[in-house]
N, C-alpha and C positions, 0 to 999 in steps of 0.2 A: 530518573527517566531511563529505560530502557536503553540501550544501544539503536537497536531497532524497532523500531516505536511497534507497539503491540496492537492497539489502537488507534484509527485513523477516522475522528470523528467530524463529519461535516457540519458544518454552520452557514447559514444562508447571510451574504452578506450584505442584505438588507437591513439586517435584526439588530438595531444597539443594542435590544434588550437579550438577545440571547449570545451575542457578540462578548458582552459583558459578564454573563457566566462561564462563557465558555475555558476560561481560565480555573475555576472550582469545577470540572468536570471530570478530572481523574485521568484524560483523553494524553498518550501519548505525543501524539500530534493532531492537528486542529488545522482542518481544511475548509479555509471561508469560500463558499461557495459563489459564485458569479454566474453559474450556468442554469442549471434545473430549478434553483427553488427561487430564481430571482427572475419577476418578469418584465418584458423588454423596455416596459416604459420608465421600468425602477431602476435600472442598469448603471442610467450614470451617479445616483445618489447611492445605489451599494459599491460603486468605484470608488466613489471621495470619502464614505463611511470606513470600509476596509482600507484605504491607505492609511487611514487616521489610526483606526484599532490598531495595527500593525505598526506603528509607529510608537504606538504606549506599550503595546501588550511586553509580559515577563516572557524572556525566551528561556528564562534558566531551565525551565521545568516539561516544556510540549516547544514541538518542533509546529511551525508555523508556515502552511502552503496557503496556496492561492490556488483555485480550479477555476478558471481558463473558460470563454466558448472554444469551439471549435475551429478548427484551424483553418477549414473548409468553408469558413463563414467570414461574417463582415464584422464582427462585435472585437474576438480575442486580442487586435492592436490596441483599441481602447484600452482594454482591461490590462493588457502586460504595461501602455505607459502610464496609466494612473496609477499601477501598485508597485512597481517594480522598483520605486523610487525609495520605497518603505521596507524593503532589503528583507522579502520573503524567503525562507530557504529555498523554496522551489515550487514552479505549479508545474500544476496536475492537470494533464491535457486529454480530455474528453476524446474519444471517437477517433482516438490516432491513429491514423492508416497506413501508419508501416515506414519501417526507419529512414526513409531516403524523404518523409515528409519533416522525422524531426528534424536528421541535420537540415534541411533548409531553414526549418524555423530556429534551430542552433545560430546557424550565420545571422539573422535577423534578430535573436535576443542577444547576441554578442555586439552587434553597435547600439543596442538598446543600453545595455550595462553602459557603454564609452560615455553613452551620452549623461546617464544617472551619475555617473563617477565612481560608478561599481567595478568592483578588477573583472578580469575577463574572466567566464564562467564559473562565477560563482554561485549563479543562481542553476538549480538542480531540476532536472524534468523529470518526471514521471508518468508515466501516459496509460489511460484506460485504452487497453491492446482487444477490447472484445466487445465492441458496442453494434458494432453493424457487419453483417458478415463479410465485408469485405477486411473489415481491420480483422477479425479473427481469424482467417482463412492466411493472413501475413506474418502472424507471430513468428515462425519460426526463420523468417528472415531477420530476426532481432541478429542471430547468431552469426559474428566473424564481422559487423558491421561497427566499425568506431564510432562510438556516441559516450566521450568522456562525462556530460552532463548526466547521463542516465544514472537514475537512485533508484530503481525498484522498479516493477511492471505489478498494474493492477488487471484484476479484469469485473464485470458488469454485467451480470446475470438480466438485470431489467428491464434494458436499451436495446438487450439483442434478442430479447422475446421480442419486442415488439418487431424489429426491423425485421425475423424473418416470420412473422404471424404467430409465434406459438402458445396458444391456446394452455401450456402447463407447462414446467420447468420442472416437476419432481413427479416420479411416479407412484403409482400405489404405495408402492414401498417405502417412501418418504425421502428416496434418493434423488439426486440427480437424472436424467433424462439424459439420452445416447448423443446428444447432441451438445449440452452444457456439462458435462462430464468430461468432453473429451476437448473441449476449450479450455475447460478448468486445469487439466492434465497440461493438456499444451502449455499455458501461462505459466505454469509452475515448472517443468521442463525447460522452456528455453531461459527463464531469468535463472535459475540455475546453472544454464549452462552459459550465459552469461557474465554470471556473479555478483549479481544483483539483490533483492529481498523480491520473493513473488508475496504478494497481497489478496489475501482472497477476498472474494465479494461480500455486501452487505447480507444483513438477514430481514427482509421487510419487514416482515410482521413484528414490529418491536414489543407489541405487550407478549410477545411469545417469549419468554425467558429457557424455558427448559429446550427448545427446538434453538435457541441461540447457544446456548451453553449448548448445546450437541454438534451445531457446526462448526461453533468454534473450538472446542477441545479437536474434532476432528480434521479441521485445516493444518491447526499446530501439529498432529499425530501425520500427517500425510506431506509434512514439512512446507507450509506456508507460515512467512516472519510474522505476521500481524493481518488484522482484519479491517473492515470500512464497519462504520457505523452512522445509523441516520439520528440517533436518540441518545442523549446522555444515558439514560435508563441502561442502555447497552454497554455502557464503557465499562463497567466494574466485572460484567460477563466476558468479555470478553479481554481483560487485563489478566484475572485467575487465570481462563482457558492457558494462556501464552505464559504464563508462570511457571518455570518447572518448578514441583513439591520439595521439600526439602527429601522428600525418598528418594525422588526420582536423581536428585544431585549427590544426597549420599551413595547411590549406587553407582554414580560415573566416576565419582573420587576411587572406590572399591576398585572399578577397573583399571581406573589408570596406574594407580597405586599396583597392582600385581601386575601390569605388563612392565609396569620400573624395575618389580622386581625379578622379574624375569625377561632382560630385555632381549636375548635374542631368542625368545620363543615367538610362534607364529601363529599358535592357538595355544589356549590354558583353560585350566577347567578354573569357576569359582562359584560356589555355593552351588556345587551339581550343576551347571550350567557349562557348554564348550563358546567359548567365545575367540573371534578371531581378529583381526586389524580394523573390519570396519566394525566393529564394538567399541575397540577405541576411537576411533574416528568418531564413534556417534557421540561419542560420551567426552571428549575434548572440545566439541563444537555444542553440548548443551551447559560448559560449564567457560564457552565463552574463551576457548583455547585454540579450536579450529581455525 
């Protein structure tokens, strides 16, 4: 399994039956879902379902969250004391409106742990930073704010169409739109400047294979650690995308190797190519050295 899971494939945690696959799914990590694909009246049988799952499942191979309602609601205490007992790496908190809302729910999953007999913070958050315009319009408060739990910021292309009306998400062009372009940037910006993994969004349309495989080669090219997915059918698309080639790994060995060899030069030529510091830089963080 990856370091950083390349893959971040949701499971409704209603499904034994797809709960049960979900381990033969190839999926870095595997996010049982409590929020959107489960409805209110099923809530507490996907709480007692998913503690159970999580209790059997193999952690050797996929990292193992939990997604959370929202924090702003009445459901997400349910949910953190029925699973939390079953020692998820981390949930994933929907609709998070900006750091001063996680540390308080920080303080309140820390006597949550005391009481499970979990050490202190060891369960990890990670939060959908772009659901409703008020959470996306906060990201960049992410930055200089101490939140030891934080593993990663996601962001949510489908929650924040609706929340501000928008009729389309990609234009003619098959791009992004002036508005989820510059969320997407934000997201990926400040967990970097964080130091975090930023996650880019799902791709709906899952039977679209070639438009998934084109966003996600270009998340990993625009430096996002991994992807969301709604379909197993997507996890093997998007595990290649996040895979560098063995070219693209022989070519950062090539770099490093000549800036050893030459190590107080500050640019060098190699293979008709001028290359400078952040050459190597790039090429020691896709070989897992950064």
């Amino acid at each position: 399994m990856a370091k950083t899971p390349r893959s971040w494939l949701f499971v409704p945690g209603d499904s034994e039956k797809k709960l049960g696959k979900a381990g033969a799914t190839g999926a870095d990590a595997i996010i049982v879902d409590l929020e959107d694909s489960v409805t209110p009246q099923n809530r507490p049988a996907a709480r007692a379902l998913t503690g159970e799952w999580l209790r059997g499942a193999d952690r050797s191979a996929q990292q193992l969250w939990v997604r959370i309602n929202p924090l702003d609601g009445p459901y997400w205490r349910d949910d953190v004391v029925a699973v939390l007992g079953s020692a998820p790496l981390g949930l994933i908190v929907p609709k998070a409106e900006g750091p001063a809302q996680l540390e308080q729910f920080a303080v309140e999953l820390a006597e949550l742990e005391s009481r499970c007999g979990l050490p202190a913070g060891v369960t990890k958050i990670l939060p959908l930073v772009s659901e409703t315009a008020a959470s996306a319009v906060t990201v960049p408060g992410y930055l200089g704010v101490p939140l030891p739990r934080l593993a990663g910021m996601m962001w949510g292309a489908e929650d924040l169409s609706a929340a501000i009306g928008a009729a389309r998400k990609y234009g003619d062009d098959g791009h992004w739109t002036d508005t989820f372009r510059m969320v997407r940037a934000t997201v990926l910006l400040t967990a970097h400047a964080c130091g975090v993994p930023a996650i880019d969004t799902l791709h709906a349309d899952f039977r679209d294979e070639a438009g998934l495989e084109r966003f996600a080669r270009a998340a990993r090219a625009d430096g996002f650690a991994g992807m969301l997915a709604i379909h197993p059918g997507q996890v093997p698309v998007i595990n290649a995308a996040f895979t560098p080639s063995e070219a693209e790994l022989a070519g950062a060995r090539a770099i490093i190797a000549a800036f050893a060899a030459q190590p107080e030069a500050g640019t060098l030529s190699l293979d008709g190519k001028m290359l400078d510091k952040p050459h190597l830089e790039l090429a020691r963080r896709l070989l897992g050295e950064g």
